[in-house]
C-alpha distance (Angstrom), angle and dihedral (degrees) to the residues before:
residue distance angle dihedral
X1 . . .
X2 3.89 . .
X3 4.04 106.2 .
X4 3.67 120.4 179.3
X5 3.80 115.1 -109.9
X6 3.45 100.5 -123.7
X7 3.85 98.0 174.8
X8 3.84 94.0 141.2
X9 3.83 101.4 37.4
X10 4.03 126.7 26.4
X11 3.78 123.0 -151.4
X12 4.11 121.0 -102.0
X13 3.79 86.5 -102.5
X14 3.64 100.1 54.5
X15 3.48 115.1 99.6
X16 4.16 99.1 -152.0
X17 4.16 109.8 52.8
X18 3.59 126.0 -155.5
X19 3.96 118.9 -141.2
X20 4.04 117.0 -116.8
X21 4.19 133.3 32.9
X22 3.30 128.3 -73.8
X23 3.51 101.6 -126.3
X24 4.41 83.8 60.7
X25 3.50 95.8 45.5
X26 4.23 85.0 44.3
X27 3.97 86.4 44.7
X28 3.53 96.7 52.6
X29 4.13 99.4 50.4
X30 3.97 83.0 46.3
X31 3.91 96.6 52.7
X32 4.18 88.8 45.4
X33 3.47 78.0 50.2
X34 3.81 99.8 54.2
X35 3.73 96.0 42.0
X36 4.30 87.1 56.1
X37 3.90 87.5 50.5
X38 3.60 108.9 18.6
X39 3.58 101.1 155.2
X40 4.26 98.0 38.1
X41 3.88 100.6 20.9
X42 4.22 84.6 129.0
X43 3.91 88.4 54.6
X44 3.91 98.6 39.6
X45 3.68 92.0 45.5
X46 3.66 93.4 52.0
X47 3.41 89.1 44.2
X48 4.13 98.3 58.8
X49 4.04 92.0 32.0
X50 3.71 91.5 48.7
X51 3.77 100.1 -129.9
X52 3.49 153.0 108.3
X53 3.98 126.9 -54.9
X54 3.80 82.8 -126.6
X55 4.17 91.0 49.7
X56 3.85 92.7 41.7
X57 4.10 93.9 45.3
X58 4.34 89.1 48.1
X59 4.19 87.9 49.9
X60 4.32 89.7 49.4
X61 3.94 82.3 40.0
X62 3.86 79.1 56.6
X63 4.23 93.7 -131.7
X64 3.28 92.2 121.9
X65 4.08 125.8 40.7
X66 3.88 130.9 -126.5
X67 3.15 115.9 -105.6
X68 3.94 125.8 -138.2
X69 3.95 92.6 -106.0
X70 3.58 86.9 49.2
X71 3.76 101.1 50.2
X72 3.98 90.2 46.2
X73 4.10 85.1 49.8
X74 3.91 79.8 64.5
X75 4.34 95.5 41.2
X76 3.34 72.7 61.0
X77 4.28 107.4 59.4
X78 3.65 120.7 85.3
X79 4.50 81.7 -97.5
X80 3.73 93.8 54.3
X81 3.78 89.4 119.6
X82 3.44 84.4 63.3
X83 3.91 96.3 55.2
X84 3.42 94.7 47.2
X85 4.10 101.4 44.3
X86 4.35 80.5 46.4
X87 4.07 85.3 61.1
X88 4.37 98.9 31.0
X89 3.94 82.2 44.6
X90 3.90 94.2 123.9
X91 3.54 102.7 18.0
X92 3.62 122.9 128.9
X93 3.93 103.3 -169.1
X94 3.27 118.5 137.1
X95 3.89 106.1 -114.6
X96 4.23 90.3 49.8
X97 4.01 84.3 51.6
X98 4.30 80.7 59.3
X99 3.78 100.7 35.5
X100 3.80 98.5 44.7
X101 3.85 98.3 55.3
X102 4.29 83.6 46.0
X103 3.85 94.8 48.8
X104 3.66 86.6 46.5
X105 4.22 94.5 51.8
X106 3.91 82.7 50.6
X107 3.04 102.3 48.8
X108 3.79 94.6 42.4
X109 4.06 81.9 53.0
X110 3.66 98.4 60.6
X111 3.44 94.6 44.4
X112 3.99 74.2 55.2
X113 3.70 94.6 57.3
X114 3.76 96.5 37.6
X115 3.80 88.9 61.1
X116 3.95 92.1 42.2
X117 4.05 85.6 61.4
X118 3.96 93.3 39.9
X119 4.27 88.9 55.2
X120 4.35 82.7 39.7
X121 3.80 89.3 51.6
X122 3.98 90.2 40.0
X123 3.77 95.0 45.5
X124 3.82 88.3 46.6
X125 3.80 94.1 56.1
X126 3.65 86.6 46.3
X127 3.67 100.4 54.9
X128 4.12 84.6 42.4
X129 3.66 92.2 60.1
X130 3.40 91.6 46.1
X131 3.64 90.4 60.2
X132 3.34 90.6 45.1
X133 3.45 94.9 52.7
X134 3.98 88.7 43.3
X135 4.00 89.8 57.1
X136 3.58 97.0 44.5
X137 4.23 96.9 54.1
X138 3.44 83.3 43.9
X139 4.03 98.6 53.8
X140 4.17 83.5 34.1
X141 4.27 81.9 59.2
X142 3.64 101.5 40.2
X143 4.34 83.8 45.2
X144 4.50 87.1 49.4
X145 4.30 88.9 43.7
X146 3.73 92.8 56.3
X147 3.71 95.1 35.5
X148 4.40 94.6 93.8
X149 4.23 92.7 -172.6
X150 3.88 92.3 56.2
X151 4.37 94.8 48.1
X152 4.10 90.2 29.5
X153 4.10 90.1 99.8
X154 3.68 91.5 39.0
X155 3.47 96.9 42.3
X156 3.98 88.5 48.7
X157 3.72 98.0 52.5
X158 3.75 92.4 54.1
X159 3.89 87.3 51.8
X160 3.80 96.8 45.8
X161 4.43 82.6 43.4
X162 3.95 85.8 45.3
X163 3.84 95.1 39.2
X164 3.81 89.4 -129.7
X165 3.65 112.4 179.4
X166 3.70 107.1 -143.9
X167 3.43 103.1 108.0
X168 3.70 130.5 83.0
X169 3.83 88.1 -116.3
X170 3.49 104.9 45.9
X171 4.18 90.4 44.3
X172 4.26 92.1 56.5
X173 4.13 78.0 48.6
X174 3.59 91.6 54.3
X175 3.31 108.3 38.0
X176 4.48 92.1 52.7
């Protein structure tokens, strides 16, 4: 069963009506829609509604309208939020006054804890270069202690300043 969503316009039969057009109400789930998915909207929206490229590309064109099924297909997606504050937009009953402060607190809050694991992930590259930076002086030290031509002069002024007698020169001088 395919009904019409008719969330901004009811039919001369119904007996509750709905303020606004269709085509609006259509128009503004659509644009929410295309500023999710700008580049692939035609794809993506094929891909929840389960139809053509063609079929998909005439509903974002707006010729033909969502239907109920269709628009709780989207509640449905990770952006459904998004869908449904696009059609509650201007409403002022009460339980959208309540729910749209809420969604707004968790949404705010995930953002929170996305940014909580960015500065973990950050802090834990940090702290890994640092070790890697820690191991590396530390094998570029161990590589300049054992390396005899690069200390040799330093080594031999602290002899000559220690009088050290371990070289061939400094035993004949010791031994006179």
């Amino acid at each position: 069963m395919n009904r019409v969503l008719a969330i901004a316009g009811a039919s001369a039969k119904s007996a509750c009506s709905i303020p606004g057009n269709l085509r609006s109400r259509n128009g503004d789930v659509l644009e929410a829609f295309k500023k999710i998915f700008p580049d692939h909207a035609t794809k993506v929206l094929a891909s929840i509604f389960k139809l053509s490229t063609g079929g998909a590309r005439k509903k974002l064109d707006g010729d033909r309208a969502i239907s109920l099924d269709e628009f709780a297909a989207l509640l449905r997606t990770p952006h459904g939020f998004a869908y449904l504050t696009a059609i509650m937009a201007d409403s002022e009953v009460r339980w959208w006054r309540i729910c749209k402060p809420l969604m707004d607190v968790a949404e705010a809050q995930e953002m929170q804890i996305k940014a909580r694991r960015k500065i973990a992930r950050v802090m834990q590259g940090a702290i890994d270069a640092d070790t890697d930076l820690s191991a590396a002086r530390a094998r570029a030290e161990t590589l300049l202690v054992q390396d005899a031509d690069f200390y040799s002069s330093h080594t031999d002024a602290l002899r000559s300043m220690a009088d050290v007698p371990d070289r061939s020169v400094a035993q004949a001088r010791g031994r006179k």
